[in-house]
N, CA, C and O atoms as a MOPAC input file, in Angstrom:
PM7 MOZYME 1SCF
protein

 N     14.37700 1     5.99000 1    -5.26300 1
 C     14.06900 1     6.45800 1    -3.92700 1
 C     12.71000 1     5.88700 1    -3.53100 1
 O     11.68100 1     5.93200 1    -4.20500 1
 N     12.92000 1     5.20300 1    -2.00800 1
 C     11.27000 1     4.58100 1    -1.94700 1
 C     11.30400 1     5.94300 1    -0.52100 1
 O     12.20600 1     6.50700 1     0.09800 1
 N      9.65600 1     6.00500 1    -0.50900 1
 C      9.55900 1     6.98300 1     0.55100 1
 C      8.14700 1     6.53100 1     1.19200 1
 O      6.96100 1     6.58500 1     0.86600 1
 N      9.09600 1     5.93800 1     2.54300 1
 C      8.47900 1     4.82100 1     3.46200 1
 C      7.69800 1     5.54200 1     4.96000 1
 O      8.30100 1     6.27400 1     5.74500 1
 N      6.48300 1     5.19200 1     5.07300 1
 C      5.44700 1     6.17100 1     5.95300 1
 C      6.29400 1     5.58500 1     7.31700 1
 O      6.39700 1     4.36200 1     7.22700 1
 N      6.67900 1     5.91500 1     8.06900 1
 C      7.62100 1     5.50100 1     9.57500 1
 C      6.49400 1     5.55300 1    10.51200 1
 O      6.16100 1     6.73800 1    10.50900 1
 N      5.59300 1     4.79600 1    11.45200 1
 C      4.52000 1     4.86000 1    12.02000 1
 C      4.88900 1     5.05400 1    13.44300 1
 O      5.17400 1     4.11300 1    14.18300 1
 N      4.87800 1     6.18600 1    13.77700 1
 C      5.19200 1     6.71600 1    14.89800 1
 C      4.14900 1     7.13400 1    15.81500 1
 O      3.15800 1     7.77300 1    15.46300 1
 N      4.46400 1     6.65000 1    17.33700 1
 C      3.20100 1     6.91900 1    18.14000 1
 C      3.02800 1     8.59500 1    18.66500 1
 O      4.15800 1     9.03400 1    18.44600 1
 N      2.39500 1     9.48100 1    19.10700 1
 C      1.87600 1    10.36100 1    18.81300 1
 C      2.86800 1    11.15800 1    19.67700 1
 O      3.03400 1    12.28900 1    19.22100 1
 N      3.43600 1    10.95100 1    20.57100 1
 C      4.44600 1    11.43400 1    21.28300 1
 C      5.91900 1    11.40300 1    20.49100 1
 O      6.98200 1    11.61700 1    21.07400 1
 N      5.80800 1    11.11200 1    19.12200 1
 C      6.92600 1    10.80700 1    18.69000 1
 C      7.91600 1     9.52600 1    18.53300 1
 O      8.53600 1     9.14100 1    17.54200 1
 N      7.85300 1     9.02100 1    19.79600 1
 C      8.34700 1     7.35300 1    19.96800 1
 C      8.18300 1     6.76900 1    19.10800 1
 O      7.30900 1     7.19200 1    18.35300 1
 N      8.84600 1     5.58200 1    18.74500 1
 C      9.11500 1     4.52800 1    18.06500 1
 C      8.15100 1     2.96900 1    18.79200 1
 O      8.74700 1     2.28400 1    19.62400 1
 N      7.18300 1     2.70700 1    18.50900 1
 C      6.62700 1     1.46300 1    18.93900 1
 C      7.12400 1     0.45900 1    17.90900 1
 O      8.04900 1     0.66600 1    17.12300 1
 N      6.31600 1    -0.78500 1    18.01600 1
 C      6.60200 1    -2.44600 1    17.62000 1
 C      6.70200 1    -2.27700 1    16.16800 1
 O      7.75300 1    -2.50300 1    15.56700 1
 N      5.21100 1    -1.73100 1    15.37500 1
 C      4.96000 1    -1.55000 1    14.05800 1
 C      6.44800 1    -0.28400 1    13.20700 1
 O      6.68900 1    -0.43600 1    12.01000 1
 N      6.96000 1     0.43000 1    13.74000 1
 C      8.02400 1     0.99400 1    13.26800 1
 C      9.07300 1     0.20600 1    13.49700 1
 O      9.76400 1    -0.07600 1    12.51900 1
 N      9.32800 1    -0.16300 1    14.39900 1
 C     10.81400 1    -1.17300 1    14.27100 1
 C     10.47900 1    -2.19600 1    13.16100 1
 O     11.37100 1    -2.55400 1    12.39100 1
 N      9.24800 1    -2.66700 1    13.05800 1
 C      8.92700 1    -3.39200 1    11.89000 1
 C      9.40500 1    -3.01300 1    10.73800 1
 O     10.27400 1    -3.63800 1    10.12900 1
 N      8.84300 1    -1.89900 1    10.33100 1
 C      8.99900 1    -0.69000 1     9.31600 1
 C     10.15000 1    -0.51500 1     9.08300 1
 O     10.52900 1    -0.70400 1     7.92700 1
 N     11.22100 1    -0.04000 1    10.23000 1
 C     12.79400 1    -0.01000 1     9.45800 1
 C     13.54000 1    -1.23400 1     9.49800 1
 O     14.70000 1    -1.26300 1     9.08800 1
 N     12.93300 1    -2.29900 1     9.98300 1
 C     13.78500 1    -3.46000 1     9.59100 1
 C     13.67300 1    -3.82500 1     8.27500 1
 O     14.67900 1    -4.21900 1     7.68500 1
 N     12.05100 1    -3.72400 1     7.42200 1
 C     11.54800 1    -3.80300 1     6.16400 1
 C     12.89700 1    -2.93600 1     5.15900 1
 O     13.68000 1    -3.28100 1     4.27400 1
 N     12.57100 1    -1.58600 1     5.95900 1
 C     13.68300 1    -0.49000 1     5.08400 1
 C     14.93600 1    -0.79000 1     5.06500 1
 O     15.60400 1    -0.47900 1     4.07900 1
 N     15.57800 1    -1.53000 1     6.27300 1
 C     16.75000 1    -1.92700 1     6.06100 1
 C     17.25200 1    -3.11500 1     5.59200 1
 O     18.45500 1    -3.37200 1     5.57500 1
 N     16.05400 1    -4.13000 1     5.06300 1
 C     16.51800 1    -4.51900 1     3.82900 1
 C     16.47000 1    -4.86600 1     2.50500 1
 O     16.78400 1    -5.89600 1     1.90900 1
 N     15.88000 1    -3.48800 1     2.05100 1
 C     15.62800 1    -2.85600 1     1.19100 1
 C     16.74900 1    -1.94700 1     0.96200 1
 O     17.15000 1    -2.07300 1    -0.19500 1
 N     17.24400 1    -1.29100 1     1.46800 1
 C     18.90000 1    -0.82900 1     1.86900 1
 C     19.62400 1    -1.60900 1     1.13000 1
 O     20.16400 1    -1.48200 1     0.03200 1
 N     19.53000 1    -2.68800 1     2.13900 1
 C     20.70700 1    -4.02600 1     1.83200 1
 C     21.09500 1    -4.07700 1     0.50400 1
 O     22.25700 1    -4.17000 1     0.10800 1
 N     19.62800 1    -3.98300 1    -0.49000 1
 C     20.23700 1    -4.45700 1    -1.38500 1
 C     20.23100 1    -3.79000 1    -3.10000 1
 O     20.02300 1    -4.11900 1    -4.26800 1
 N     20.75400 1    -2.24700 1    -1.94600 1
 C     20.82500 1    -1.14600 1    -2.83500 1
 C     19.82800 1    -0.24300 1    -2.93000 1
 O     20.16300 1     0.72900 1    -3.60700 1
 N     18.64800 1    -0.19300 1    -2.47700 1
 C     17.84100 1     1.01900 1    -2.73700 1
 C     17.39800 1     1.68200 1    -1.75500 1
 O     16.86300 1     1.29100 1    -0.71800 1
 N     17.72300 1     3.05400 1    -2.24300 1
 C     17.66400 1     4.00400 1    -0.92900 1
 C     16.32700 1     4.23300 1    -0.54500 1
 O     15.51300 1     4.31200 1    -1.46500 1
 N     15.85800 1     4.37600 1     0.79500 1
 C     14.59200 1     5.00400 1     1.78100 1
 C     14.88500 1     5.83200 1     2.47200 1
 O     15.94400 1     6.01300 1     3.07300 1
 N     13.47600 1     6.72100 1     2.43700 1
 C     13.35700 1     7.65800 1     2.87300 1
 C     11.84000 1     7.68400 1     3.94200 1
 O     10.66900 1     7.73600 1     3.56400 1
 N     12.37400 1     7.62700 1     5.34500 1
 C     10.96700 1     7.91200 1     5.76800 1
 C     10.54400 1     9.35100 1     5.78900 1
 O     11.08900 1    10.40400 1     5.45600 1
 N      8.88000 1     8.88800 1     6.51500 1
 C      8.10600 1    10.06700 1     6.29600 1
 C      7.05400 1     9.59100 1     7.59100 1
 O      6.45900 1     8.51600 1     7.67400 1
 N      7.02300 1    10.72400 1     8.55500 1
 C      6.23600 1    10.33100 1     9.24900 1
 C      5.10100 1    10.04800 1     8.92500 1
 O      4.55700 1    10.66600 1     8.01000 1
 N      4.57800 1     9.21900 1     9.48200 1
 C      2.49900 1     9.02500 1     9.06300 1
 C      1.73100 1     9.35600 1     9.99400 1
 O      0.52100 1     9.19200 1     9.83800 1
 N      2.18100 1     9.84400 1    11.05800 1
 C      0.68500 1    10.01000 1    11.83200 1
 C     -0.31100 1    11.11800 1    11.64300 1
 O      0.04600 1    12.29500 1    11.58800 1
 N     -1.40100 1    10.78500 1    11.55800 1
 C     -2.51000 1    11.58000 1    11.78100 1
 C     -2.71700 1    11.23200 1    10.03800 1
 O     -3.36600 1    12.16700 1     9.56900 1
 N     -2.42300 1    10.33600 1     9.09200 1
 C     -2.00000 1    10.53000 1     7.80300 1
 C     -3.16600 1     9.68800 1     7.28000 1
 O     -3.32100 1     9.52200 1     6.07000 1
 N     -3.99300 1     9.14900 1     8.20500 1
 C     -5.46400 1     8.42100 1     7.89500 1
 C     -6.28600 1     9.48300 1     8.50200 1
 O     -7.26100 1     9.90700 1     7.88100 1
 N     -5.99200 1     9.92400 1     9.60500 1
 C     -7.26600 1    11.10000 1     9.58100 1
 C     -7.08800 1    11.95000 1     8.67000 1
 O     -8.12100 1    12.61100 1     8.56400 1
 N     -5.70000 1    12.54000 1     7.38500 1
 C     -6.00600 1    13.62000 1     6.34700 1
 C     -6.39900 1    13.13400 1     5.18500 1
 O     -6.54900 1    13.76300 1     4.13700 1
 N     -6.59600 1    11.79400 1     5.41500 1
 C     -7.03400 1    10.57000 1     4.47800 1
 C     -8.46000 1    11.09500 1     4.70100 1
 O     -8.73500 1    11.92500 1     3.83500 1
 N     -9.36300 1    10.90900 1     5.48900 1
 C    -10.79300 1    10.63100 1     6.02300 1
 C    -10.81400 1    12.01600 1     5.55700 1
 O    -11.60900 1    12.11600 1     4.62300 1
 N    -10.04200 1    13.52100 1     5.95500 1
 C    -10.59500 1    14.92600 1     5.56000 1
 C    -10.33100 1    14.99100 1     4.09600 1
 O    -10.68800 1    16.11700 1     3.75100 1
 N     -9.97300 1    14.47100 1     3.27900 1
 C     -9.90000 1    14.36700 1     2.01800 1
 C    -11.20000 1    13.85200 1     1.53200 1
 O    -11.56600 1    14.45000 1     0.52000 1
 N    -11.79400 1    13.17600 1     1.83000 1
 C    -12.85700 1    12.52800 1     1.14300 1
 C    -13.78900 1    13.26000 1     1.80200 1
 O    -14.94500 1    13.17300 1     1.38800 1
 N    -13.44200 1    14.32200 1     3.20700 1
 C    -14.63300 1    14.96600 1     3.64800 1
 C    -14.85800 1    16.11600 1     2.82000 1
 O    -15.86700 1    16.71700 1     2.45100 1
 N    -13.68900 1    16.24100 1     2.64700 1
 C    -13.32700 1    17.98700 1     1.71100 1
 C    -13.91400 1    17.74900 1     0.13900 1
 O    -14.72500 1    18.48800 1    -0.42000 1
 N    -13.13200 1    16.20100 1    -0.58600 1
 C    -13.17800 1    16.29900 1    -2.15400 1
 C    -14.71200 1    15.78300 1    -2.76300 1
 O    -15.19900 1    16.03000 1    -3.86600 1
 N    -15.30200 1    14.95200 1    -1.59700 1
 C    -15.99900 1    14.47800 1    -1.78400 1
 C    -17.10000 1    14.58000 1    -1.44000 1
 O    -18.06800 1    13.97400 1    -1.89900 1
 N    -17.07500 1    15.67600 1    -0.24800 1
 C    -18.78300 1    15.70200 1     0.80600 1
 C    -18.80800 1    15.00400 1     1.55500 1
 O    -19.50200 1    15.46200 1     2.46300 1
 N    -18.28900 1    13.64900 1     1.89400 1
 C    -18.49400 1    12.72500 1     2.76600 1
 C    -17.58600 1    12.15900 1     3.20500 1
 O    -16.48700 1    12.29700 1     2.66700 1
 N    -17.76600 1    11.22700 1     4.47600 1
 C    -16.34300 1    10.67300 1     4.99000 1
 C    -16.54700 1     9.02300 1     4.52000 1
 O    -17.67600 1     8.53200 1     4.50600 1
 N    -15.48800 1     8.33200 1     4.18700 1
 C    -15.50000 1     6.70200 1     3.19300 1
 C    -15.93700 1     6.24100 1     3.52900 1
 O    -15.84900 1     6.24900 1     4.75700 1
 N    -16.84600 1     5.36600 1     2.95300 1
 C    -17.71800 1     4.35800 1     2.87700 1
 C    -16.57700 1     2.74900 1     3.84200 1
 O    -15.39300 1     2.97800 1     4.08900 1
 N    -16.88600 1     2.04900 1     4.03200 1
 C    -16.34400 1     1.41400 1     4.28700 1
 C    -15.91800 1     0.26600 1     3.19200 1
 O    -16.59000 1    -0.01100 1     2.19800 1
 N    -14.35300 1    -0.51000 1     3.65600 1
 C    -14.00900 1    -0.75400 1     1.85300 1
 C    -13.73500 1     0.37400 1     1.38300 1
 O    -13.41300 1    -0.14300 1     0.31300 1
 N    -13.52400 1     1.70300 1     1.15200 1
 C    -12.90600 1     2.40800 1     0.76900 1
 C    -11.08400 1     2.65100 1     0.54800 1
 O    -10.43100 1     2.84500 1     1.57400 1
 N    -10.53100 1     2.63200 1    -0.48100 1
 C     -9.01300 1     2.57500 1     0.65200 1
 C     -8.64900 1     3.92000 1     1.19200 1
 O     -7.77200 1     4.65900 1     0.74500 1
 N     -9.37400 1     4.12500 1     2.13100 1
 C     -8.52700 1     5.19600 1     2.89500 1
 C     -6.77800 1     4.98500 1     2.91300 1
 O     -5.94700 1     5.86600 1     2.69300 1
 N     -6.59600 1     3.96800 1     3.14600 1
 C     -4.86500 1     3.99400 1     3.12500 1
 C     -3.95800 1     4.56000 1     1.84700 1
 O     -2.97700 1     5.30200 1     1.88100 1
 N     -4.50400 1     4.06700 1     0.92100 1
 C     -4.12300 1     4.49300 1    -0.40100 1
 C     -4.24000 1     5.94900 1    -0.48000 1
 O     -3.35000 1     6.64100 1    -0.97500 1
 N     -5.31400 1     6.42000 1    -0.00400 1
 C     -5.66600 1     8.27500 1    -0.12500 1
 C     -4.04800 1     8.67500 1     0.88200 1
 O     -3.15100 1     9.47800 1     0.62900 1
 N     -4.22100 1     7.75800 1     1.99400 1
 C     -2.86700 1     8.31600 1     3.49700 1
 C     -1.74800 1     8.06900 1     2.57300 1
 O     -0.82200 1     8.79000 1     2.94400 1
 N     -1.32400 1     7.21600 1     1.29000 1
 C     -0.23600 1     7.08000 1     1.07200 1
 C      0.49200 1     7.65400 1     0.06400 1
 O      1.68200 1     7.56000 1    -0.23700 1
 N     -0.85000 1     8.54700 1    -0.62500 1
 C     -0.65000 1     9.15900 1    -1.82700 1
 C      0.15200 1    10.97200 1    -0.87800 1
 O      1.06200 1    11.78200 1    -1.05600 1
 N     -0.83300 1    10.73700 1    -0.04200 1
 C      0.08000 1    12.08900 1     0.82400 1
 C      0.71700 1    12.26200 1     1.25200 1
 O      1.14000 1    13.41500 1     1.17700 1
 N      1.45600 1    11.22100 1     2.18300 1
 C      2.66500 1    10.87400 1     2.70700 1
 C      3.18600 1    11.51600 1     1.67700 1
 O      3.48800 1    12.70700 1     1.76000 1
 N      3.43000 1    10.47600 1     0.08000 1
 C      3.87900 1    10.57900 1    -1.07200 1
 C      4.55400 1    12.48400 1    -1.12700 1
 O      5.60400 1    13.10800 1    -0.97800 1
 N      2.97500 1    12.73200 1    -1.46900 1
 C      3.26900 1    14.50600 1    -1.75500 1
 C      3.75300 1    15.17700 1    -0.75600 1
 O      3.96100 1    16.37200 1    -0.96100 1
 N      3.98800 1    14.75700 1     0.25100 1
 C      4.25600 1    15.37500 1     1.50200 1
 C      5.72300 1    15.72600 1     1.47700 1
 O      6.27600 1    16.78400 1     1.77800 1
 N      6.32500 1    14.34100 1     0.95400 1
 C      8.02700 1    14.22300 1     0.15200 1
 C      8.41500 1    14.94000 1    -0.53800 1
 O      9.49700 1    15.50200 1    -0.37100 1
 N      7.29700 1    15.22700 1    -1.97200 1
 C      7.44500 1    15.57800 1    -2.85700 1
 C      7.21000 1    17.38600 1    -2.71100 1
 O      7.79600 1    18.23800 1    -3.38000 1
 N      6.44200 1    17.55800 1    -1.90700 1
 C      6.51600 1    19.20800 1    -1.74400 1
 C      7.86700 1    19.20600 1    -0.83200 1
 O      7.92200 1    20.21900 1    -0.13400 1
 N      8.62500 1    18.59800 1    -0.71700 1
 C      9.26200 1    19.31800 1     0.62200 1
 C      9.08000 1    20.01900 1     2.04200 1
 O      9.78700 1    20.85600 1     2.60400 1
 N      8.02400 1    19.46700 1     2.39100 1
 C      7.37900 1    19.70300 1     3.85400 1
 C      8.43800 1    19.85500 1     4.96500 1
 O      8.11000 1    20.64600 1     5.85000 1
 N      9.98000 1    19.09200 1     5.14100 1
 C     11.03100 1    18.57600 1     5.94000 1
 C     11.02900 1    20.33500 1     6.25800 1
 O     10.43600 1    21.31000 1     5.79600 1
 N     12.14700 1    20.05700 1     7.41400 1
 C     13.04600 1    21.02100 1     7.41900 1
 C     14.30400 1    20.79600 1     6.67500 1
 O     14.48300 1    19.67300 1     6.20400 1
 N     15.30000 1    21.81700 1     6.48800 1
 C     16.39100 1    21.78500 1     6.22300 1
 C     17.72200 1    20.43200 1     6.26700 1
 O     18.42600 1    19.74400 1     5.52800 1
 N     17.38600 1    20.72000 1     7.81500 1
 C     18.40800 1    19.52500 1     8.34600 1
 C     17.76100 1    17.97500 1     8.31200 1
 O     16.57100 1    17.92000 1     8.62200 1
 N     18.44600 1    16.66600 1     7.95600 1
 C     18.10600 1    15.90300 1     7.94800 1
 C     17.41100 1    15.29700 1     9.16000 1
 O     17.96300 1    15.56300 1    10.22800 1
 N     16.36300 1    14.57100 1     9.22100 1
 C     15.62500 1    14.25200 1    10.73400 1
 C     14.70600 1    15.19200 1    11.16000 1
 O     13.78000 1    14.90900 1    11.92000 1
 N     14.96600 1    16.59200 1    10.59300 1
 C     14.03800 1    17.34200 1    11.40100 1
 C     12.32000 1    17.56200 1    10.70700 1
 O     11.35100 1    17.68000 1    11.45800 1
 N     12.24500 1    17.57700 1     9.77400 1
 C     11.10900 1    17.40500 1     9.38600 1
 C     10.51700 1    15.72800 1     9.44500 1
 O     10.89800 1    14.69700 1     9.99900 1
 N      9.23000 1    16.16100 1     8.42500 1
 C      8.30700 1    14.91100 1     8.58000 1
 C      9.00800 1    13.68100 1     7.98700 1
 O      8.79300 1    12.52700 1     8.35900 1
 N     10.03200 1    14.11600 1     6.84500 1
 C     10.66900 1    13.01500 1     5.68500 1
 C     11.81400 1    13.33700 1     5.95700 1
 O     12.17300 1    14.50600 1     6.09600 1
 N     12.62100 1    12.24000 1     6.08200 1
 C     14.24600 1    12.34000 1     6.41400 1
 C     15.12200 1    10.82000 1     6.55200 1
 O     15.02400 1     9.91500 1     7.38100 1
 N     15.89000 1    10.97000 1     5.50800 1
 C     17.12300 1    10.35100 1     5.33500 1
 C     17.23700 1     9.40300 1     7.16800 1
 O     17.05800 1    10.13200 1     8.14300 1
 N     17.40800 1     8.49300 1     7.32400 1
 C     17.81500 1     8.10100 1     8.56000 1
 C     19.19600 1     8.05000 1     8.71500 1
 O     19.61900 1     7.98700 1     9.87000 1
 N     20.34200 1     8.07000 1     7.37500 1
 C     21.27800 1     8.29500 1     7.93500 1
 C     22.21000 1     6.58400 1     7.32300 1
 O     23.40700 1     6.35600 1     7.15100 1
 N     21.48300 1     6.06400 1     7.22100 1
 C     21.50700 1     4.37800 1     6.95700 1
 C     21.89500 1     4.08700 1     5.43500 1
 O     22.34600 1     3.01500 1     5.03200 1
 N     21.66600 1     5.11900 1     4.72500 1
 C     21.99600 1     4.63100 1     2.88800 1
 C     21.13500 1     5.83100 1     2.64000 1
 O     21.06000 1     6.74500 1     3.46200 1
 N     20.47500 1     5.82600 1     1.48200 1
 C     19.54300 1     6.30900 1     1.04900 1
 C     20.02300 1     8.07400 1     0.28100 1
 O     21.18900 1     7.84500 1    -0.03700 1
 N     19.87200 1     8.88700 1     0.05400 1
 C     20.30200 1    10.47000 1    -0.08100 1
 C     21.19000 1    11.26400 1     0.63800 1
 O     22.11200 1    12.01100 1     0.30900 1
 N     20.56800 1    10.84000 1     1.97200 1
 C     21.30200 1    11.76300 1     3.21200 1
 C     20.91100 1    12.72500 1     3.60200 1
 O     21.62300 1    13.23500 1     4.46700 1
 N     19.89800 1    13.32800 1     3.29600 1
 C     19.49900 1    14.66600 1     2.98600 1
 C     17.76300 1    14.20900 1     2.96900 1
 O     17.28600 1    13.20500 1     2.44000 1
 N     16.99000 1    15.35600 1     3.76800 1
 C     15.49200 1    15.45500 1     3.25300 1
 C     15.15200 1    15.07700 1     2.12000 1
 O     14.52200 1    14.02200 1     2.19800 1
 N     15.27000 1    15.43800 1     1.11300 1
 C     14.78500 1    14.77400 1    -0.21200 1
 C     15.80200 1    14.42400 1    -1.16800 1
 O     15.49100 1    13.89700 1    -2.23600 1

C-alpha cells in the first residue's frame, strides 16, 4: 500500500499539481500496486507546528519540513483519521485499484 499526499487547493478542488499526482498514482496502479490518497493541505503548516511544538522553534531553512508533512500524512493513514465511507475522510481509496476502502 503506497499512501500518496493528493494536493488539493483549499476549497477542495483539484488543481494542475494533483492531476499530476494521480496520473503518477495511476501508474503505479498500472502495474499492480495499490494507492491510497491522503489529503495534504495545511500538511506543511503541521509540519512548521511540529518543530514549533517539539522543538521551540520554527525550521531553520534547509530543514526538511516536507519530510516532517510526510511522515504525518503517513500517521494520519495510519491512525485512521478517514471517515467510514470511502472518499469521505482525509485518506481514501479513489476507487481505481488499490483496497477500496479507507485503509
Amino acid at each position: 500500500m503506497l499512501v500518496v499526499g493528493l494536493p488539493r487547493n483549499m476549497d477542495g478542488s483539484l488543481g494542475p499539481q494533483a492531476a499530476r499526482t494521480m496520473s503518477f498514482a495511476e501508474a503505479l496502479r498500472e502495474i499492480g500496486l495499490p494507492v491510497v490518497f491522503c489529503d495534504e493541505r495545511l500538511s506543511s503548516a503541521a509540519a512548521e507546528g511540529y518543530f514549533a511544538e517539539v522543538r521551540g522553534r520554527r525550521p531553520r531553512p534547509g530543514e526538511r519540513v516536507d519530510h516532517v508533512a510526510a511522515s504525518l500524512i503517513l500517521q494520519e493513514y495510519l491512525d485512521g483519521d478517514g471517515a467510514d465511507e470511502p472518499g469521505q475522510g482525509p485518506c481514501h481509496d479513489t476507487g481505481h485499484g488499490g483496497m477500496g476502502h479507507d485503509r
